[in-house]
mmCIF file as gemmi writes it, N, C-alpha and C atoms, coordinates in Angstrom:
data_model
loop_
_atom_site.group_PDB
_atom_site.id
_atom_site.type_symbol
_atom_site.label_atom_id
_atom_site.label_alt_id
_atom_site.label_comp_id
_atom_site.label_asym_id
_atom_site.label_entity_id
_atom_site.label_seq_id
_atom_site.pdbx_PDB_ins_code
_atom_site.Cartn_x
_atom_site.Cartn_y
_atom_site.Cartn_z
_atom_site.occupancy
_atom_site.B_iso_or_equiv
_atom_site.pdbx_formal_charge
_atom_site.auth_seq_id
_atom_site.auth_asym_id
_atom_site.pdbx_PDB_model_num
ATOM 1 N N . UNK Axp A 1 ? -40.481 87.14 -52.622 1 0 ? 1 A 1
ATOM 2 C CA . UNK Axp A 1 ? -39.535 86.075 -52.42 1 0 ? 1 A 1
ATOM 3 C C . UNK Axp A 1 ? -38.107 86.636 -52.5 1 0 ? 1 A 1
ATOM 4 N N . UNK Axp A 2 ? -37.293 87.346 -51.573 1 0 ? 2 A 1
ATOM 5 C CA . UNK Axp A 2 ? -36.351 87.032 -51.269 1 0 ? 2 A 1
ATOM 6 C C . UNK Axp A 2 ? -35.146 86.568 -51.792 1 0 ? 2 A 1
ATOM 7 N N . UNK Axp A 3 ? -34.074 87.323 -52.6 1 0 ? 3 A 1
ATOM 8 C CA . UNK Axp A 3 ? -33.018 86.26 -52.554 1 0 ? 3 A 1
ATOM 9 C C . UNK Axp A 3 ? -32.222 86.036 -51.084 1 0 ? 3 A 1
ATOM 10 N N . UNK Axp A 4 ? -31.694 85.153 -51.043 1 0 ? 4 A 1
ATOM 11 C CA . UNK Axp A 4 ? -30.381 84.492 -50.31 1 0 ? 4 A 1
ATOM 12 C C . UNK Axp A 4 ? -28.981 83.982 -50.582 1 0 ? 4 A 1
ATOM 13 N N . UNK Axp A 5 ? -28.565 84.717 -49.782 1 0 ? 5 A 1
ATOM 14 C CA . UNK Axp A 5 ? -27.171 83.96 -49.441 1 0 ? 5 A 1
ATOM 15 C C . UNK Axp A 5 ? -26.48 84.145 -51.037 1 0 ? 5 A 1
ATOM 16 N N . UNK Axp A 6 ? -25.799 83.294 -51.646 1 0 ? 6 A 1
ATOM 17 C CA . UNK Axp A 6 ? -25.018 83.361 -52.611 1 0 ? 6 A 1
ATOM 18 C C . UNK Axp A 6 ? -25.838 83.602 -54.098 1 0 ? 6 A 1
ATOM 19 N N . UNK Axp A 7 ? -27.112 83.904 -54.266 1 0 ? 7 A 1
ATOM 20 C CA . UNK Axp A 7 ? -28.18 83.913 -54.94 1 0 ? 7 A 1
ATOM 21 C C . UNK Axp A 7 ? -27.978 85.487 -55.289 1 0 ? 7 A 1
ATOM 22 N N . UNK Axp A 8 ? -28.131 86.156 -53.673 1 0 ? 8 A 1
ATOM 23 C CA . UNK Axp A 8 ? -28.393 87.694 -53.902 1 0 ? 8 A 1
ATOM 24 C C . UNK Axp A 8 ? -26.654 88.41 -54.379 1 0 ? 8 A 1
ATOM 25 N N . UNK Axp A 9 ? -25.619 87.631 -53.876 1 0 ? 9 A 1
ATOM 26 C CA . UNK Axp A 9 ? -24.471 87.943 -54.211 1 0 ? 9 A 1
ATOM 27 C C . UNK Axp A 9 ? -24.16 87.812 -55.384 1 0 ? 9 A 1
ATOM 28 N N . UNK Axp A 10 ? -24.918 86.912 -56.297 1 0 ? 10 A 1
ATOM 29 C CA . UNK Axp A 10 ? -24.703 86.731 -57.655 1 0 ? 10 A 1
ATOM 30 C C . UNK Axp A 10 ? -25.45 88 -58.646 1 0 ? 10 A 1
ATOM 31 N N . UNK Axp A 11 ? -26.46 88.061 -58.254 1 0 ? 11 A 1
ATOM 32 C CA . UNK Axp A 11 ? -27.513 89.089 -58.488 1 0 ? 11 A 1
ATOM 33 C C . UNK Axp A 11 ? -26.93 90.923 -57.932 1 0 ? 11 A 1
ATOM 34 N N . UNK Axp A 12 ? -26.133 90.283 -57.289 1 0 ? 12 A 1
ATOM 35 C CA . UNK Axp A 12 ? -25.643 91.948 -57.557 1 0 ? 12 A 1
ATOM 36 C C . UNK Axp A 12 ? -23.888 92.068 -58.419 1 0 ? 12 A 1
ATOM 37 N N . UNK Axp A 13 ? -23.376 90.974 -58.736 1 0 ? 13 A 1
ATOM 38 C CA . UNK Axp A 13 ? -22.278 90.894 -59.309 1 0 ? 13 A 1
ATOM 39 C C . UNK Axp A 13 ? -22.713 91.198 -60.46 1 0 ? 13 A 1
ATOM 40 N N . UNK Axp A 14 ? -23.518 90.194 -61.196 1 0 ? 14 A 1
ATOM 41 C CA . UNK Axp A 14 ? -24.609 90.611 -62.623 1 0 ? 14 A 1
ATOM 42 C C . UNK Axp A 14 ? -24.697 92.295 -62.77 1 0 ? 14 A 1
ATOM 43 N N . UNK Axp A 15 ? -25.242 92.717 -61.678 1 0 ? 15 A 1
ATOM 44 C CA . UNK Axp A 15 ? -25.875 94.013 -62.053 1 0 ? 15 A 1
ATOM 45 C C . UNK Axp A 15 ? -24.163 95.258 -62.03 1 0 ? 15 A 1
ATOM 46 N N . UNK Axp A 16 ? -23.684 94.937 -61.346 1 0 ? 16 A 1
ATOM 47 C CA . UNK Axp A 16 ? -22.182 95.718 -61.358 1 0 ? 16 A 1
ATOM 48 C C . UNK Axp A 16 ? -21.36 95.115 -63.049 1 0 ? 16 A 1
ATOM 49 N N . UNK Axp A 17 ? -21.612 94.255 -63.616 1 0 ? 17 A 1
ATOM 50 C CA . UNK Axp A 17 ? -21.071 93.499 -64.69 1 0 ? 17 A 1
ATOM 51 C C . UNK Axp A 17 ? -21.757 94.51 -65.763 1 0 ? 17 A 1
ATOM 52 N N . UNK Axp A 18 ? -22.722 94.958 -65.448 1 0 ? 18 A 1
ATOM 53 C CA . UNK Axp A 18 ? -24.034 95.439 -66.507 1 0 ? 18 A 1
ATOM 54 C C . UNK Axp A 18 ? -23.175 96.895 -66.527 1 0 ? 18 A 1
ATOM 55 N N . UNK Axp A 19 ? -22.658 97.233 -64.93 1 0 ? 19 A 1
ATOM 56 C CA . UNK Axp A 19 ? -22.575 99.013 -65.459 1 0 ? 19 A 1
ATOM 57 C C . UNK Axp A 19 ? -21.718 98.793 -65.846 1 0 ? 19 A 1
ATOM 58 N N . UNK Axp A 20 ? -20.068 97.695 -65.599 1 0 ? 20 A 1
ATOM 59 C CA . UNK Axp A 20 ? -19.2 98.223 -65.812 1 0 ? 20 A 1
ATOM 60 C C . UNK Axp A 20 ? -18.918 98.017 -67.699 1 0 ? 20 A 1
ATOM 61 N N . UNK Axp A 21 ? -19.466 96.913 -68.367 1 0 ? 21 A 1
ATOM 62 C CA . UNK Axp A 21 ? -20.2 97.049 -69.644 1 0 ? 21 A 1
ATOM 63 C C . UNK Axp A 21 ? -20.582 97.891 -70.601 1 0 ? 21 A 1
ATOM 64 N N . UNK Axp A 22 ? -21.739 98.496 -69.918 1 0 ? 22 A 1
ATOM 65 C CA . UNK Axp A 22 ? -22.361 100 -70.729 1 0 ? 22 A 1
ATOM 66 C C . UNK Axp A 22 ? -21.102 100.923 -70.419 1 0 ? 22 A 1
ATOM 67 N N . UNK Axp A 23 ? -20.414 101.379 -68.745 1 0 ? 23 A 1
ATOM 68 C CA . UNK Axp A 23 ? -19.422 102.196 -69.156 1 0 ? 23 A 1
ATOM 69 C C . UNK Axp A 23 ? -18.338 102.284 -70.398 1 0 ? 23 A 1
ATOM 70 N N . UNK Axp A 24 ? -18.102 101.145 -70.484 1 0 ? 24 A 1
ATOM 71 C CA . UNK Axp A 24 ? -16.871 100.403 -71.246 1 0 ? 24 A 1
ATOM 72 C C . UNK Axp A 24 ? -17.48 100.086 -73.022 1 0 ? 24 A 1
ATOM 73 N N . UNK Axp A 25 ? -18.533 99.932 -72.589 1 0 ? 25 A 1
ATOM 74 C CA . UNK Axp A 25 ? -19.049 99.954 -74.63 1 0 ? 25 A 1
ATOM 75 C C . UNK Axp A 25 ? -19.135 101.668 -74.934 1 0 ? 25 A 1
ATOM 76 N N . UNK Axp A 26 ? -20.371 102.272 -73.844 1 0 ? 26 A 1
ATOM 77 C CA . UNK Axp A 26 ? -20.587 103.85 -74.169 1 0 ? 26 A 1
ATOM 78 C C . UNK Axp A 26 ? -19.225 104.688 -73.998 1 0 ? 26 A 1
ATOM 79 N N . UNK Axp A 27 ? -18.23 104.935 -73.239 1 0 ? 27 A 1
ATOM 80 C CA . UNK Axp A 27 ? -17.133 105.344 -73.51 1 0 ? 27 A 1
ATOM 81 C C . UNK Axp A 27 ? -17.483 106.745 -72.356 1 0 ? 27 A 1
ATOM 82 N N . UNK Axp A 28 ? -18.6 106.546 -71.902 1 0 ? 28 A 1
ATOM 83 C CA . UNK Axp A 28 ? -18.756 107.08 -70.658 1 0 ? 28 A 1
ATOM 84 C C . UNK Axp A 28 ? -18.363 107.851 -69.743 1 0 ? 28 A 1
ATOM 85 N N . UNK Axp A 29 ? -17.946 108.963 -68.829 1 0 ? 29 A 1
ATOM 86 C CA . UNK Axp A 29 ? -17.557 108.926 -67.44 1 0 ? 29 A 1
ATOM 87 C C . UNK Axp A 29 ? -18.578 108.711 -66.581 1 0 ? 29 A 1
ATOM 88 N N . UNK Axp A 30 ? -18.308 107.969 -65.212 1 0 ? 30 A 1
ATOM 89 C CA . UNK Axp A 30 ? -19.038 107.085 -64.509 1 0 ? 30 A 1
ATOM 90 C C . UNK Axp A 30 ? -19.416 108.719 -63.687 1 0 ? 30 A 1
ATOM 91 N N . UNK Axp A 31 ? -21.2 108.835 -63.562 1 0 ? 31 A 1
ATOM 92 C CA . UNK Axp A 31 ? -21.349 109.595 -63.059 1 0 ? 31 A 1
ATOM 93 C C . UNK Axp A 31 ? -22.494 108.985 -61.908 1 0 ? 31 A 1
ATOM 94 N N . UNK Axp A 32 ? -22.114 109.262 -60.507 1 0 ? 32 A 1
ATOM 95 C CA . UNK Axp A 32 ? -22.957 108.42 -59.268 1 0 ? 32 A 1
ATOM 96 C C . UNK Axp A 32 ? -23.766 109.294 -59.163 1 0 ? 32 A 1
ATOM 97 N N . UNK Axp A 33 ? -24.536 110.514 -59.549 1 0 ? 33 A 1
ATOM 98 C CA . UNK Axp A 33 ? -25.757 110.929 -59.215 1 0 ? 33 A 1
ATOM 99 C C . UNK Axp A 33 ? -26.872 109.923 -60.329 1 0 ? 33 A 1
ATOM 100 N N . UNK Axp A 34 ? -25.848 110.189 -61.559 1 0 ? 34 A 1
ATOM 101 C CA . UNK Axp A 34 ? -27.425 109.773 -62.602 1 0 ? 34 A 1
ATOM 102 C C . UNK Axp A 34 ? -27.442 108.283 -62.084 1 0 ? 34 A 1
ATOM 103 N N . UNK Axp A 35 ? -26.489 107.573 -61.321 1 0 ? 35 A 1
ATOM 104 C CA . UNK Axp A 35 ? -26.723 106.093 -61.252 1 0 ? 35 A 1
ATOM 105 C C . UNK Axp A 35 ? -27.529 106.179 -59.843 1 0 ? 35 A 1
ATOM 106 N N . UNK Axp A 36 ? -27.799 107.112 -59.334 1 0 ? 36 A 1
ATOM 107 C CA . UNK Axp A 36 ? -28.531 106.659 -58.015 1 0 ? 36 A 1
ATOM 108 C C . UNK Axp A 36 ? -29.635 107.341 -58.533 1 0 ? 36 A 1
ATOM 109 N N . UNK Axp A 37 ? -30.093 107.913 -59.267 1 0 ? 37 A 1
ATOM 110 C CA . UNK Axp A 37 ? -31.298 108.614 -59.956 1 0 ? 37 A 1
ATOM 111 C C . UNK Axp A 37 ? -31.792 106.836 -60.666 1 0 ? 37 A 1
ATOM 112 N N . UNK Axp A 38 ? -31.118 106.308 -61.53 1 0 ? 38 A 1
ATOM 113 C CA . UNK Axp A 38 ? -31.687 105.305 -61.956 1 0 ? 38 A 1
ATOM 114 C C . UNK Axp A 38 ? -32.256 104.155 -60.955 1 0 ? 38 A 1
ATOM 115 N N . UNK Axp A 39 ? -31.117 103.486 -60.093 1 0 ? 39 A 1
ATOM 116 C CA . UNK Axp A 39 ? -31.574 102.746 -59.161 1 0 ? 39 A 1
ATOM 117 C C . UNK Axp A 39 ? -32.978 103.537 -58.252 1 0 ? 39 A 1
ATOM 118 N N . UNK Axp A 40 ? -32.939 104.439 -58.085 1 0 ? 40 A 1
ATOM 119 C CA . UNK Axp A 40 ? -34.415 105.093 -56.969 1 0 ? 40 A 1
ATOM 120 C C . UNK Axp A 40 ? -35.383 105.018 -58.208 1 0 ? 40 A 1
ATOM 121 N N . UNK Axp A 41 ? -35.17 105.444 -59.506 1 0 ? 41 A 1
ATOM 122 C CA . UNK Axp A 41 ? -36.525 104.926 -60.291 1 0 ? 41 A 1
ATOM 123 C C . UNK Axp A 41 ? -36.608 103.112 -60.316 1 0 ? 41 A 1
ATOM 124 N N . UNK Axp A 42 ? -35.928 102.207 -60.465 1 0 ? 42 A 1
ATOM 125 C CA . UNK Axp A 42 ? -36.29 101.173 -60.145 1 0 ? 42 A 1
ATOM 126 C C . UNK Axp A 42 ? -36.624 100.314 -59.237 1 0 ? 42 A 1
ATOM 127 N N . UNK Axp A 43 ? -36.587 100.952 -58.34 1 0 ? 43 A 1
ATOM 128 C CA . UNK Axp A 43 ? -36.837 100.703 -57.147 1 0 ? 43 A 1
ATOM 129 C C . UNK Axp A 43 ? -38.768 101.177 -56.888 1 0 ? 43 A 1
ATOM 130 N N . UNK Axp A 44 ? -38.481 102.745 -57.488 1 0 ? 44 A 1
ATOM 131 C CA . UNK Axp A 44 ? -40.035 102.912 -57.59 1 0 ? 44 A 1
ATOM 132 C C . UNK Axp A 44 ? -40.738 102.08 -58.082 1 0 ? 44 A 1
ATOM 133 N N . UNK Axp A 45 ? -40.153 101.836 -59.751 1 0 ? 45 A 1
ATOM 134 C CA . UNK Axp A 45 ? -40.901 100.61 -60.471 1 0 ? 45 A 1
ATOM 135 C C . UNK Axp A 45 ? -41.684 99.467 -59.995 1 0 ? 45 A 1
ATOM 136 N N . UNK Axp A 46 ? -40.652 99.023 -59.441 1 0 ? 46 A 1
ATOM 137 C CA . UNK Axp A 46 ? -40.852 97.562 -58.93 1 0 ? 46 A 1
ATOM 138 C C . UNK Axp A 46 ? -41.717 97.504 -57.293 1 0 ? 46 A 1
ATOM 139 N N . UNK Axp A 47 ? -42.054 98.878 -56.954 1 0 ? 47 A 1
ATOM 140 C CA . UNK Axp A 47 ? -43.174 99.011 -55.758 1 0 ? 47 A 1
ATOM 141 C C . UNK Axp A 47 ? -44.391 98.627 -56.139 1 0 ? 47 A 1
């Protein structure tokens, strides 16, 4: 089932809210390999 329309736009605002969060509590530098390493394991997951 599919999101739509302003559903899936919410659902990815949430999930950008989430990194920018953990960056900002963990004290972090934002690194885009380990974040595309995570998204491709959840993505596996959820196959």
């Amino acid at each position: 089932n599919p999101l739509t329309g302003k559903q899936s736009i919410v659902a990815l605002c949430r999930k950008l809210l989430n990194v920018l969060f953990a960056i900002c509590t963990k004290k972090q530098a934002f690194d885009a390999e380990r974040m595309k390493q995570d998204v491709l394991s959840q993505v596996q997951r959820a196959a």
